[in-house]
C-alpha positions as CSV (number, residue, x, y, z in Angstrom):
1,X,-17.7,10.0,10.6
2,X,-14.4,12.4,10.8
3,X,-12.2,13.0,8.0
4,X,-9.6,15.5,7.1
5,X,-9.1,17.2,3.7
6,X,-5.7,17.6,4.0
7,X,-3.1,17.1,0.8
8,X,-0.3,16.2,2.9
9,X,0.1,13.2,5.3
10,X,0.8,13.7,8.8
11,X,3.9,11.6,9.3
12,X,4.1,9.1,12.3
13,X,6.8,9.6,14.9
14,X,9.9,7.6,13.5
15,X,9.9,4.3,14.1
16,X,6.6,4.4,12.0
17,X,6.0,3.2,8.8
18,X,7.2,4.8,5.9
19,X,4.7,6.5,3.7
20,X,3.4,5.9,0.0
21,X,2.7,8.8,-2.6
22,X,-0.7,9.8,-1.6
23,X,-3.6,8.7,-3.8
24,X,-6.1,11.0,-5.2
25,X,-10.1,10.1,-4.3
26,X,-11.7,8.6,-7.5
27,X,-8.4,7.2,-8.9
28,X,-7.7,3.7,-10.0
29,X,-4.0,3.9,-9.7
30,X,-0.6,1.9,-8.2
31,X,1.8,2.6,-5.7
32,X,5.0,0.4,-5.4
33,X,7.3,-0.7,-2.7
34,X,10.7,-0.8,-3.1
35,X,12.0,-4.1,-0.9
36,X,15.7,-3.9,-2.1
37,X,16.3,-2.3,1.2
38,X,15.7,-5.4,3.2
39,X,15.7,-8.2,0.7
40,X,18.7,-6.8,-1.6
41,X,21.7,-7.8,1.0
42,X,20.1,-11.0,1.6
43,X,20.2,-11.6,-2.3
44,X,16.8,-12.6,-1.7
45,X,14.0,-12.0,-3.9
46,X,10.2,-12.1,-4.2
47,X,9.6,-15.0,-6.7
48,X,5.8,-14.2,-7.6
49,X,3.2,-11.9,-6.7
50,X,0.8,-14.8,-5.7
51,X,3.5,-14.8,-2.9
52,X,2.5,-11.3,-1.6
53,X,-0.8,-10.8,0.5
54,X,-1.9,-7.5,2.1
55,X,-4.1,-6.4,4.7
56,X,-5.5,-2.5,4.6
57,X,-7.0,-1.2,8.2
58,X,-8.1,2.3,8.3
59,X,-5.9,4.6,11.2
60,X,-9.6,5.5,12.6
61,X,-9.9,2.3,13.8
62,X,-13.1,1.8,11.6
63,X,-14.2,-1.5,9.7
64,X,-13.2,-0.9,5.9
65,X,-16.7,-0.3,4.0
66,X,-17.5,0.2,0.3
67,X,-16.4,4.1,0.6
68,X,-12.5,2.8,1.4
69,X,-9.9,1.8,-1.0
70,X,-9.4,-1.6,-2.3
71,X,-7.5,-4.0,-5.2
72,X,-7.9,-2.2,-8.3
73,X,-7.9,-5.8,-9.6
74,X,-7.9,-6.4,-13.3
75,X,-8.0,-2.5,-13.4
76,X,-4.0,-2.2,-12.3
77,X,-2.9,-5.8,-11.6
78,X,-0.7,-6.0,-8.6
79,X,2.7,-7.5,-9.5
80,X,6.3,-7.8,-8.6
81,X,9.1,-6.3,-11.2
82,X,11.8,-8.7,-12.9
83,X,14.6,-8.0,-10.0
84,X,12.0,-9.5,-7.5
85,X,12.3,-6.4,-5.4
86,X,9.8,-4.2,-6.2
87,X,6.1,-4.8,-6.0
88,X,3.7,-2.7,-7.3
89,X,-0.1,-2.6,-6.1
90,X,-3.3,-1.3,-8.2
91,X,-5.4,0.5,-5.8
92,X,-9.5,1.4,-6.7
93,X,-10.2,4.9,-4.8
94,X,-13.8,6.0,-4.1
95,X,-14.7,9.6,-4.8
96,X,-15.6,10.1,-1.2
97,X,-13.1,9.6,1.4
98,X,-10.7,12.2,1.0
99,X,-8.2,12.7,4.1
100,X,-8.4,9.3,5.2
101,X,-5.1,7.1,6.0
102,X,-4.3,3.8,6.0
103,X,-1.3,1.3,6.9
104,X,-1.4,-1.4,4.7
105,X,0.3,-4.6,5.9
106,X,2.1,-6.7,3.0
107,X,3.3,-10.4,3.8
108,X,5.5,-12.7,1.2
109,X,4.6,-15.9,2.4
110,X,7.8,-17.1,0.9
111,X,10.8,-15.5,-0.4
112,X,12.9,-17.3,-2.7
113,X,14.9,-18.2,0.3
114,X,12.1,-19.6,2.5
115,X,11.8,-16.3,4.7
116,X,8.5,-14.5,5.8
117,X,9.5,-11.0,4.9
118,X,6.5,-8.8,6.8
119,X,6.4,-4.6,6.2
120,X,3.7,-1.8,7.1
121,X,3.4,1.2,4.6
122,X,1.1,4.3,4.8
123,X,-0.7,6.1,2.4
124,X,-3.4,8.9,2.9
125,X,-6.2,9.7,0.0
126,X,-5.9,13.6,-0.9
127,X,-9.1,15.4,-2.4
128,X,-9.5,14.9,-6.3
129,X,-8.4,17.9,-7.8
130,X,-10.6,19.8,-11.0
């Protein structure tokens, strides 16, 4: 297995997806996305997180195993803010799988308009520091 202990993400070339604050190994923590961008001049909102799905695939083409980051679940509920823009997502963060990256497909079934609104993010695990 090959992994990188860098801190900082190596950035796609544009048009890739844009990138989440990284996320330390060993942290249970969330990372939002901000939707206002797409949905906001459609005054179109997100009406409920059980709207939102996501799919995480590891950029080394490997099957996710217990060593990759998940739901945080109960630990840092996912959920979507009261302007229906922003959606925040509780992530669980083994301690060993620093440097590894990840685009993580979200899908709203259903906006409040009836749209499928699709959009890849990135976000890279950094070592735990202390």
């Amino acid at each position: 297995m090959s992994s990188t202990t860098t801190t900082k993400p190596v950035q796609p070339t544009p048009p890739g997806p844009p990138w989440m604050p990284p996320i330390r190994a060993g942290d249970t923590d969330g990372r939002y996305v901000n939707c206002a961008l797409e949905l906001g001049p459609l005054q179109d909102v997100i009406p409920s997180i059980r709207d939102v799905s996501y799919v995480i695939v590891r950029q080394d083409g490997r099957p996710l195993d217990a060593s990759d980051i998940t739901s945080a679940g109960t630990s840092w509920p996912d959920t979507v803010d009261d302007t229906g823009l922003i959606i925040t997502f509780g992530f669980k963060v083994p301690p060993t799988n620093p440097g590894r990256v990840y685009q993580i497909t979200l899908t709203v079934n259903k906006t409040a308009q009836g749209r499928i609104y699709v959009r890849d993010v990135m976000i890279q695990v950094t070592p735990k520091l202390g």
